[in-house]
CHARMM internal coordinates of N, CA and C (Angstrom, degrees):
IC EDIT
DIST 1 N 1 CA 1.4363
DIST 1 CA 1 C 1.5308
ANGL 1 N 1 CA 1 C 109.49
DIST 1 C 2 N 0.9291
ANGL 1 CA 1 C 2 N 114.09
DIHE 1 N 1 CA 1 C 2 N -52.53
DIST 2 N 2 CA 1.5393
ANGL 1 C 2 N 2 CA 140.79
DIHE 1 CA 1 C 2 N 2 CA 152.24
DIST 2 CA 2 C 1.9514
ANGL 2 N 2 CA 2 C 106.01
DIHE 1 C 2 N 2 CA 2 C 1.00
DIST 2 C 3 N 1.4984
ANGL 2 CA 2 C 3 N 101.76
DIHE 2 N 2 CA 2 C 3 N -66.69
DIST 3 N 3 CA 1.3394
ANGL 2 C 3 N 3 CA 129.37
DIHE 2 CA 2 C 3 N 3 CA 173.17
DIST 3 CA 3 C 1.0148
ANGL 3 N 3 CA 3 C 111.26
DIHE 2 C 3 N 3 CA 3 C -73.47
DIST 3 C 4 N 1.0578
ANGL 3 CA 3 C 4 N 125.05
DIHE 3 N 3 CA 3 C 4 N -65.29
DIST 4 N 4 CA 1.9090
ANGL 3 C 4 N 4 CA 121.77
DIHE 3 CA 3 C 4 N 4 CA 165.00
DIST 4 CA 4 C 1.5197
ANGL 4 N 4 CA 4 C 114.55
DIHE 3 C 4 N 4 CA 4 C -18.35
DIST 4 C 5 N 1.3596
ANGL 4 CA 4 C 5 N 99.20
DIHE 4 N 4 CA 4 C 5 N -54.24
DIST 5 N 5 CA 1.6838
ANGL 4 C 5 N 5 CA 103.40
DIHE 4 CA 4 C 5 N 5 CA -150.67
DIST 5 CA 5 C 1.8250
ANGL 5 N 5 CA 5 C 87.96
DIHE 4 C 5 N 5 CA 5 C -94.61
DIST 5 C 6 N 1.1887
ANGL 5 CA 5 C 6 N 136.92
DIHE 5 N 5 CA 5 C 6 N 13.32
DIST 6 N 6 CA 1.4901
ANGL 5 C 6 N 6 CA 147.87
DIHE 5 CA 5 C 6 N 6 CA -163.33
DIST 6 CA 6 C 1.9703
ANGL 6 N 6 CA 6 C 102.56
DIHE 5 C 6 N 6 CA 6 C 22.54
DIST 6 C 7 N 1.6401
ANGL 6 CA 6 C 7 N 118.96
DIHE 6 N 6 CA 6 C 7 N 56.57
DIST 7 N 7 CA 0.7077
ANGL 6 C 7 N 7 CA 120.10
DIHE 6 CA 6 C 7 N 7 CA 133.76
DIST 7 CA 7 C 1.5190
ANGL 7 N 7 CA 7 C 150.95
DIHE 6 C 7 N 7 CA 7 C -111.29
DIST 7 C 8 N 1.0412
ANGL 7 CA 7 C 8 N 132.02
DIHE 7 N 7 CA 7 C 8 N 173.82
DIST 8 N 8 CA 1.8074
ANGL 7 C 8 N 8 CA 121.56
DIHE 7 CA 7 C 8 N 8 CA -171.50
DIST 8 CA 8 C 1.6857
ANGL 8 N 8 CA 8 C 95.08
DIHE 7 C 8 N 8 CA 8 C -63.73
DIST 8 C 9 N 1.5196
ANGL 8 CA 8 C 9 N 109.88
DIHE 8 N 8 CA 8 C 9 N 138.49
DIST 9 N 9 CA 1.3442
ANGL 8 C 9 N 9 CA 119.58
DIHE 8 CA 8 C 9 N 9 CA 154.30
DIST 9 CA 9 C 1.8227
ANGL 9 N 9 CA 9 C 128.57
DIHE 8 C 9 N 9 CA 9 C -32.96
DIST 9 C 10 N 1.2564
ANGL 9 CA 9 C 10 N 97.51
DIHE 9 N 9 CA 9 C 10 N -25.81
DIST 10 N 10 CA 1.7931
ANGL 9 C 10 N 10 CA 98.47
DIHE 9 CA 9 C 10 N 10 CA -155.49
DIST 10 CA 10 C 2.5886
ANGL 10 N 10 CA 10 C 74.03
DIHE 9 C 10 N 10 CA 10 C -101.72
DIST 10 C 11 N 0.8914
ANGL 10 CA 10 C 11 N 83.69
DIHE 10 N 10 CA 10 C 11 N -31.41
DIST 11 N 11 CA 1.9319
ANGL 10 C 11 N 11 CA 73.57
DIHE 10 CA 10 C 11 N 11 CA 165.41
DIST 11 CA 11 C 1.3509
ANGL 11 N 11 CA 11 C 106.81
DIHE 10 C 11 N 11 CA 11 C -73.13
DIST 11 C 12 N 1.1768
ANGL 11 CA 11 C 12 N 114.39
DIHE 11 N 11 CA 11 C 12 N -45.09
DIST 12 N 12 CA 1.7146
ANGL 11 C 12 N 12 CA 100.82
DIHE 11 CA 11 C 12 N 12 CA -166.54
DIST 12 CA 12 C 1.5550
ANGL 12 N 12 CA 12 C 95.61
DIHE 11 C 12 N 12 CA 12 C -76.22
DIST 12 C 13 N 1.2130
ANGL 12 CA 12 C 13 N 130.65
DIHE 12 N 12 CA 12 C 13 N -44.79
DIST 13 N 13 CA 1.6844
ANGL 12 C 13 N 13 CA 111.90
DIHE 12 CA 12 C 13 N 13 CA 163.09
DIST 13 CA 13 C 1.4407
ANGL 13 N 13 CA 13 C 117.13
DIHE 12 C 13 N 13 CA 13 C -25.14
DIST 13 C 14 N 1.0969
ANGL 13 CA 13 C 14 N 81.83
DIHE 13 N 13 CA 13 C 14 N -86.46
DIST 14 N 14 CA 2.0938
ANGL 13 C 14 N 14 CA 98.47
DIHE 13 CA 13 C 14 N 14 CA 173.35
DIST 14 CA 14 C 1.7094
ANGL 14 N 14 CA 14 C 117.53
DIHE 13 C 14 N 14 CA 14 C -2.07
DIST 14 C 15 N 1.6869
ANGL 14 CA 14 C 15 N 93.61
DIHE 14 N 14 CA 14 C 15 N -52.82
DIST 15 N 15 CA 1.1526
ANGL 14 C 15 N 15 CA 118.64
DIHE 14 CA 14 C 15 N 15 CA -168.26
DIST 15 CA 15 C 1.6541
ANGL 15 N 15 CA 15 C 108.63
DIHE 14 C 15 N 15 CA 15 C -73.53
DIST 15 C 16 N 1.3574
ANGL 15 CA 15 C 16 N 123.85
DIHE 15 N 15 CA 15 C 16 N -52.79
DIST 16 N 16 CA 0.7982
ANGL 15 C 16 N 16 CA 141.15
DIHE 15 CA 15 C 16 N 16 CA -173.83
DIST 16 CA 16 C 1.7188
ANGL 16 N 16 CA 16 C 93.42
DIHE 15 C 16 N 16 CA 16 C -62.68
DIST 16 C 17 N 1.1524
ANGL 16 CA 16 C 17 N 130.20
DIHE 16 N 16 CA 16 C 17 N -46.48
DIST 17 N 17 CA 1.5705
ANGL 16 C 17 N 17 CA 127.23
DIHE 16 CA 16 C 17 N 17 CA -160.61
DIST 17 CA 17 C 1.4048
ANGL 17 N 17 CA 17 C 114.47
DIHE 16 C 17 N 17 CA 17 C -94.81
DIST 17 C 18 N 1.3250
ANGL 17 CA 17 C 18 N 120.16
DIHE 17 N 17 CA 17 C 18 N 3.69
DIST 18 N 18 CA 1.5259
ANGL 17 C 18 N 18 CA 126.56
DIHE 17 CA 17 C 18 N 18 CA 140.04
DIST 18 CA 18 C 1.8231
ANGL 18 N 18 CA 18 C 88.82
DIHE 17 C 18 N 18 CA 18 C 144.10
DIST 18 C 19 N 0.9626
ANGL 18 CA 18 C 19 N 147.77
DIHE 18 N 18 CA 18 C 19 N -0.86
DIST 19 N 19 CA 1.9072
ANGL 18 C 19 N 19 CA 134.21
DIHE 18 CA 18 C 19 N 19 CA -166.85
DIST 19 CA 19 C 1.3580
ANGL 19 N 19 CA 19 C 76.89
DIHE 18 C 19 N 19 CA 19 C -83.00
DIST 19 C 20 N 1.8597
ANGL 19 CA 19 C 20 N 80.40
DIHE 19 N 19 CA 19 C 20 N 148.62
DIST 20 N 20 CA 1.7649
ANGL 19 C 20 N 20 CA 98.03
DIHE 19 CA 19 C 20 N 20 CA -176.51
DIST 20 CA 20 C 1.7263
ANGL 20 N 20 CA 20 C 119.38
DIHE 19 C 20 N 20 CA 20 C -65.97
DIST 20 C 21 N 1.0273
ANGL 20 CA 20 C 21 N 109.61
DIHE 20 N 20 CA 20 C 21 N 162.42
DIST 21 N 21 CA 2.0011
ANGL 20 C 21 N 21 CA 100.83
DIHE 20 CA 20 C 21 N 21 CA -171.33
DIST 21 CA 21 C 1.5262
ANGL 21 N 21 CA 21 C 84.83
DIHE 20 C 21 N 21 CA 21 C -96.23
DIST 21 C 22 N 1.5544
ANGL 21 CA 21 C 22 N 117.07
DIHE 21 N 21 CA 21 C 22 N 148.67
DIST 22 N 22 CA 1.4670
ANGL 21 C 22 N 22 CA 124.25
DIHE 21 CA 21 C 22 N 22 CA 172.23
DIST 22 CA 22 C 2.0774
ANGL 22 N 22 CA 22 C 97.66
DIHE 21 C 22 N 22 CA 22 C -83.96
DIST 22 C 23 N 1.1883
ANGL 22 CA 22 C 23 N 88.67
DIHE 22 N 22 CA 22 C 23 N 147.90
DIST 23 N 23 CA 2.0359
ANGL 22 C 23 N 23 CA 94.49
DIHE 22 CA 22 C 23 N 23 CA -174.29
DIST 23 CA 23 C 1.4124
ANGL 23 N 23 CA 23 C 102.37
DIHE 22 C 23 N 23 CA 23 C -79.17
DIST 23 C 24 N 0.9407
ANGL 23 CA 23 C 24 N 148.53
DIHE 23 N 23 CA 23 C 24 N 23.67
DIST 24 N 24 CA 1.5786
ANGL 23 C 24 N 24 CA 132.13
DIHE 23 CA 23 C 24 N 24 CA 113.25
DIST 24 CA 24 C 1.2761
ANGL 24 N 24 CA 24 C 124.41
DIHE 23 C 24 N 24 CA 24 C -78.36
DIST 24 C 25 N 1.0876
ANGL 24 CA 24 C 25 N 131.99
DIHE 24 N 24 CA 24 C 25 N -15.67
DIST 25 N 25 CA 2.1387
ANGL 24 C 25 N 25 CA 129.90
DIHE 24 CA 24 C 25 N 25 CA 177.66
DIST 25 CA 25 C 1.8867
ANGL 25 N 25 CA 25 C 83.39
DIHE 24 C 25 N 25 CA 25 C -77.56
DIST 25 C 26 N 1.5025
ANGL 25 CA 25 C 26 N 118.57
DIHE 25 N 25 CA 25 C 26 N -69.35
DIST 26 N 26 CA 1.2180
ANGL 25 C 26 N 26 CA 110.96
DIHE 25 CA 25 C 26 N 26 CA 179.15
DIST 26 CA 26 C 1.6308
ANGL 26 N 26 CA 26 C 133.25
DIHE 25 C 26 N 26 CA 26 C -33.67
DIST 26 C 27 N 1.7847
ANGL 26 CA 26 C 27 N 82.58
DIHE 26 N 26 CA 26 C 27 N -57.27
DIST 27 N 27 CA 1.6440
ANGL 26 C 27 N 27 CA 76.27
DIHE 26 CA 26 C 27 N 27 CA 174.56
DIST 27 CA 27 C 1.9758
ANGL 27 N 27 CA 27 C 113.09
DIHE 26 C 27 N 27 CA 27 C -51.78
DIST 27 C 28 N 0.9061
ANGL 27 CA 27 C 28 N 80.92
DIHE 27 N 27 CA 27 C 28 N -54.61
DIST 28 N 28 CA 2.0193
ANGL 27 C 28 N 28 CA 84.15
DIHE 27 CA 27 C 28 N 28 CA -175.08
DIST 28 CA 28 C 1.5183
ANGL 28 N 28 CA 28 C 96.71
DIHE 27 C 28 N 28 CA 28 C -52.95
DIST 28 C 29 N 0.9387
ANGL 28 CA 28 C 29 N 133.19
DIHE 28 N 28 CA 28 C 29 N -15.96
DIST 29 N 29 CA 1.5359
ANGL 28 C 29 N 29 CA 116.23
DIHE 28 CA 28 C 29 N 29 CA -173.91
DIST 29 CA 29 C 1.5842
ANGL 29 N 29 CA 29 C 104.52
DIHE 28 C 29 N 29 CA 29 C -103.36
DIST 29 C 30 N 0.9924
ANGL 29 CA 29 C 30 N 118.04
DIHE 29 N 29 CA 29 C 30 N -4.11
DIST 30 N 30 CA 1.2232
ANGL 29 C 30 N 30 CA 131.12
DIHE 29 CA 29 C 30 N 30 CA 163.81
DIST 30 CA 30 C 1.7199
ANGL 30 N 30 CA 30 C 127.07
DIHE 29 C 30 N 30 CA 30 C -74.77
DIST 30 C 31 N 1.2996
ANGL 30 CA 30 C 31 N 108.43
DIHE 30 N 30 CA 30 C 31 N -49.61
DIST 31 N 31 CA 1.2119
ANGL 30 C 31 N 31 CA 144.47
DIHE 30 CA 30 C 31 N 31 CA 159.19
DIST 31 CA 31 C 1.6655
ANGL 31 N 31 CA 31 C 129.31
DIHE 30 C 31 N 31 CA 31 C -56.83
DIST 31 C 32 N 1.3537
ANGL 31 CA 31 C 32 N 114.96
DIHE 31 N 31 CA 31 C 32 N -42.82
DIST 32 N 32 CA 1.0723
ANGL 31 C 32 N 32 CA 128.09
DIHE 31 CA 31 C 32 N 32 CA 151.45
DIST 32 CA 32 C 1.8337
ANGL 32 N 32 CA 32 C 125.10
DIHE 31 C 32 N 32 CA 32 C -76.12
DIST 32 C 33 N 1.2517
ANGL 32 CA 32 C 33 N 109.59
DIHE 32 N 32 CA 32 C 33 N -49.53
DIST 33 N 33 CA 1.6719
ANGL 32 C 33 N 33 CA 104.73
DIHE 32 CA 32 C 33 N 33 CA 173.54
DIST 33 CA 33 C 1.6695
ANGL 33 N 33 CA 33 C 115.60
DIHE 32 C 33 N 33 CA 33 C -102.35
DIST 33 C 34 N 1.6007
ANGL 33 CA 33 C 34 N 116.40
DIHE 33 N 33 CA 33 C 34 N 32.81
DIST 34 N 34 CA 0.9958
ANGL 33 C 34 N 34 CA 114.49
DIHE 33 CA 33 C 34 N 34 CA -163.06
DIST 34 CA 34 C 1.4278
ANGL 34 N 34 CA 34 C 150.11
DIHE 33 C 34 N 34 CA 34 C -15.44
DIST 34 C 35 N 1.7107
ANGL 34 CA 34 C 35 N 79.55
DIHE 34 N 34 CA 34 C 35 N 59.08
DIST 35 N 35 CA 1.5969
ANGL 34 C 35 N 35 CA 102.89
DIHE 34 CA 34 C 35 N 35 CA 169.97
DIST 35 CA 35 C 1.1244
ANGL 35 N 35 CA 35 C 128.86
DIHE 34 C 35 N 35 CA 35 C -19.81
DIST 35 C 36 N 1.5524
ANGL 35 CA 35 C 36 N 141.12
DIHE 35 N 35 CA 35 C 36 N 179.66
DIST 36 N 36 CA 1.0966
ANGL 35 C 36 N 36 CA 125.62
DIHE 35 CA 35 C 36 N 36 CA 154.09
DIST 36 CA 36 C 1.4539
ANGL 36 N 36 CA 36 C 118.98
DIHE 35 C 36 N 36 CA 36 C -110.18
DIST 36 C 37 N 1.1465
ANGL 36 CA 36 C 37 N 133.16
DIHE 36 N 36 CA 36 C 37 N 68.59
DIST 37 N 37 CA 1.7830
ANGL 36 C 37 N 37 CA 134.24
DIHE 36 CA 36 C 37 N 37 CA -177.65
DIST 37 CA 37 C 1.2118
ANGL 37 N 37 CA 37 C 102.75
DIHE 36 C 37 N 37 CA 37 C 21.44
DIST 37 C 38 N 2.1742
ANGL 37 CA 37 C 38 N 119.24
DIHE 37 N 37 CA 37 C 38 N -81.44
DIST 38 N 38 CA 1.2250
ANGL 37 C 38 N 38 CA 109.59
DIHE 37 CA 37 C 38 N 38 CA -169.64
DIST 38 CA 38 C 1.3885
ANGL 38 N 38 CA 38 C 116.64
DIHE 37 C 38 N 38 CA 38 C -63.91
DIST 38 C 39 N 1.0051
ANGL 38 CA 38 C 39 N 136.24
DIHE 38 N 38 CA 38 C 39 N -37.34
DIST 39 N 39 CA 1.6869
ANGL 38 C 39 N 39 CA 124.53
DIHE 38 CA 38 C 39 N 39 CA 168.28
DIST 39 CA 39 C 1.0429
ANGL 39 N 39 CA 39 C 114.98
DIHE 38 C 39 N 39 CA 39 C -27.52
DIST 39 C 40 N 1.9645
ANGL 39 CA 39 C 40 N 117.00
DIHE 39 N 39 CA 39 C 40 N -68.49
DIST 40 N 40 CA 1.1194
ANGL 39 C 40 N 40 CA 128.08
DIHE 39 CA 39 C 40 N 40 CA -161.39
DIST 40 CA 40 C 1.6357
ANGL 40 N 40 CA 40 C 117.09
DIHE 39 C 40 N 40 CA 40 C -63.42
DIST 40 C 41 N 1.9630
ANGL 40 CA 40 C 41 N 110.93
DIHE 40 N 40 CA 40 C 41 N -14.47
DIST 41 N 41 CA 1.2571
ANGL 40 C 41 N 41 CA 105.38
DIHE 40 CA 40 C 41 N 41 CA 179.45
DIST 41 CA 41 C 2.3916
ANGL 41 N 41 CA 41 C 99.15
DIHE 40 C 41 N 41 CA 41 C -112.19
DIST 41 C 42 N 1.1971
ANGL 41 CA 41 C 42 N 109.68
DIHE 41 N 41 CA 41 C 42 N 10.12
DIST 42 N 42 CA 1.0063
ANGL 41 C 42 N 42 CA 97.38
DIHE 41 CA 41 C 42 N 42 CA -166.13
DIST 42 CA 42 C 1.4974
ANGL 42 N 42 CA 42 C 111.61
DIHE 41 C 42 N 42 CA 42 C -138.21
DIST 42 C 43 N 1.6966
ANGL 42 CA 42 C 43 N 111.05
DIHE 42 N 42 CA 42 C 43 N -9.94
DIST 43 N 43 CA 1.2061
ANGL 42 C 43 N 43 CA 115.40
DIHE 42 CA 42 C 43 N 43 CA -168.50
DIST 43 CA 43 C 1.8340
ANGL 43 N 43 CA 43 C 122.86
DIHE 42 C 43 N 43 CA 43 C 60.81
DIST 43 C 44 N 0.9730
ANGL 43 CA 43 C 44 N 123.21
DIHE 43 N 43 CA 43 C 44 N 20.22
DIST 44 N 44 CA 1.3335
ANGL 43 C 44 N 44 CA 141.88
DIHE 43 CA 43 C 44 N 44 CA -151.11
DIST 44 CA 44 C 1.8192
ANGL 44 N 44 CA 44 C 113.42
DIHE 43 C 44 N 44 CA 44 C -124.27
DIST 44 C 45 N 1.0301
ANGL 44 CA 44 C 45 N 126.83
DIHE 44 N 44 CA 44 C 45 N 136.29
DIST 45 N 45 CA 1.4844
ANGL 44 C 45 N 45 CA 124.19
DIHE 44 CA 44 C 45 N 45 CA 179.15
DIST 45 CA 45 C 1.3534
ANGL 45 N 45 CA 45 C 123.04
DIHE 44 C 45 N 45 CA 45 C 61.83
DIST 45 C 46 N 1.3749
ANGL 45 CA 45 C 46 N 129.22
DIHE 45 N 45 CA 45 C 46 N -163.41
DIST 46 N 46 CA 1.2016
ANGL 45 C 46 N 46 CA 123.11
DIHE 45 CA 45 C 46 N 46 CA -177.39
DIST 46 CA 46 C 2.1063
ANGL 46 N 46 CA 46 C 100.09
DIHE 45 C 46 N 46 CA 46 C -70.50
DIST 46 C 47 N 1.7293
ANGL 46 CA 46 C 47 N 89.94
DIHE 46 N 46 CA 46 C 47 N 163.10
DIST 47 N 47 CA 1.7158
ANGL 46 C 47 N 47 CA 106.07
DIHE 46 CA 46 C 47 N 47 CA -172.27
DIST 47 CA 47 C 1.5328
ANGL 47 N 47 CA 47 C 91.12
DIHE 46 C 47 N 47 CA 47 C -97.24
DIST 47 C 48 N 1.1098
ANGL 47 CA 47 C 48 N 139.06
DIHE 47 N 47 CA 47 C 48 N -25.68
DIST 48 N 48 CA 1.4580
ANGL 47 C 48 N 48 CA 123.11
DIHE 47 CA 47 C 48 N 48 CA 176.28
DIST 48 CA 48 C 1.6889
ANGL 48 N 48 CA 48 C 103.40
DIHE 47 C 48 N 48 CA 48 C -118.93
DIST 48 C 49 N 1.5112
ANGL 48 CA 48 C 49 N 105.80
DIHE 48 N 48 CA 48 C 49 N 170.66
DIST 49 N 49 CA 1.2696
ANGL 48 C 49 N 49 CA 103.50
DIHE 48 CA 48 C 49 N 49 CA -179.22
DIST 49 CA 49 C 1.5535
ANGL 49 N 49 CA 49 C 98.68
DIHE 48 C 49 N 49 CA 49 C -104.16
DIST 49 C 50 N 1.9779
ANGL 49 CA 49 C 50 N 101.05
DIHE 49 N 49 CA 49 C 50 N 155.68
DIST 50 N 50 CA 1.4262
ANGL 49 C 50 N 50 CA 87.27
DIHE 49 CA 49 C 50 N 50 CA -177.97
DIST 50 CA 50 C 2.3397
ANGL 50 N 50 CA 50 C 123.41
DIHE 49 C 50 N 50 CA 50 C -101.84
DIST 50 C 51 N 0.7910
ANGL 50 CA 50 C 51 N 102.57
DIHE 50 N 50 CA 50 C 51 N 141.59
DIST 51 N 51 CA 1.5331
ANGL 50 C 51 N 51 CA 94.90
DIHE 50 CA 50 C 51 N 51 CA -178.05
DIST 51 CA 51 C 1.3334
ANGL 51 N 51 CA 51 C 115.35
DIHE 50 C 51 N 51 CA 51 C -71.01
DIST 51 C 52 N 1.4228
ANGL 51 CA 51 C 52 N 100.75
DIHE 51 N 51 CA 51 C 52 N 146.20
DIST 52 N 52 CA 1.4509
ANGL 51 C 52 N 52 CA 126.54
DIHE 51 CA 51 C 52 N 52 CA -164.65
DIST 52 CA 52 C 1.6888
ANGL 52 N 52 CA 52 C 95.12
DIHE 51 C 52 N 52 CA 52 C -75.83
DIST 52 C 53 N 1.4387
ANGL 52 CA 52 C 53 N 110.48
DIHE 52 N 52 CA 52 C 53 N 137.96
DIST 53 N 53 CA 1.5601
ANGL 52 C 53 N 53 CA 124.89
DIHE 52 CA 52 C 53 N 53 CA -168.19
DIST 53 CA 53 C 1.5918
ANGL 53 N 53 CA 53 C 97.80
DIHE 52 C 53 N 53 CA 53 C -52.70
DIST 53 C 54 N 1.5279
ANGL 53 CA 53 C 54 N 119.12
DIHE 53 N 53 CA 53 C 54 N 155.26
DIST 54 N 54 CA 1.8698
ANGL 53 C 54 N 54 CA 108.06
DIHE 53 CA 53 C 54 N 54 CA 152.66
DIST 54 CA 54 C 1.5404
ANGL 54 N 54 CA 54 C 101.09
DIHE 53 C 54 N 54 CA 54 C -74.93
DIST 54 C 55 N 1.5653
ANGL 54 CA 54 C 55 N 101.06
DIHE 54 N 54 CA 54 C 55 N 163.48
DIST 55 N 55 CA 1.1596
ANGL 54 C 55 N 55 CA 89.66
DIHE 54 CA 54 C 55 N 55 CA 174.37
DIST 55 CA 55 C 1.4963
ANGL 55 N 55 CA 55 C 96.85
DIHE 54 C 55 N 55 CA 55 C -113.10
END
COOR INIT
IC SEED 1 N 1 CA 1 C
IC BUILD
């Protein structure tokens, strides 16, 4: 994830071990595991978001 988000490993630790994420690593981590925002701030509803049908 670390690489994903093109930050240093010992940040994405960081991250992982509670220091706040700056809202661009988030946003991209959002974006990439298409989290679901309110989950991620509320624990609440679905953990990913779902995609809109093709049409």
């Amino acid at each position: 994830m670390a690489d994903a988000l093109q930050v240093p490993f010992r940040t994405w630790f960081n991250y992982e071990n509670g220091c706040t994420i700056p809202a661009p690593s988030i946003l991209r981590f959002i974006e990439l595991t298409r989290a679901n925002p309110h989950w991620l701030l509320t624990g609440r509803g679905p953990k990913y978001q779902l995609t809109a049908a093709a049409n």
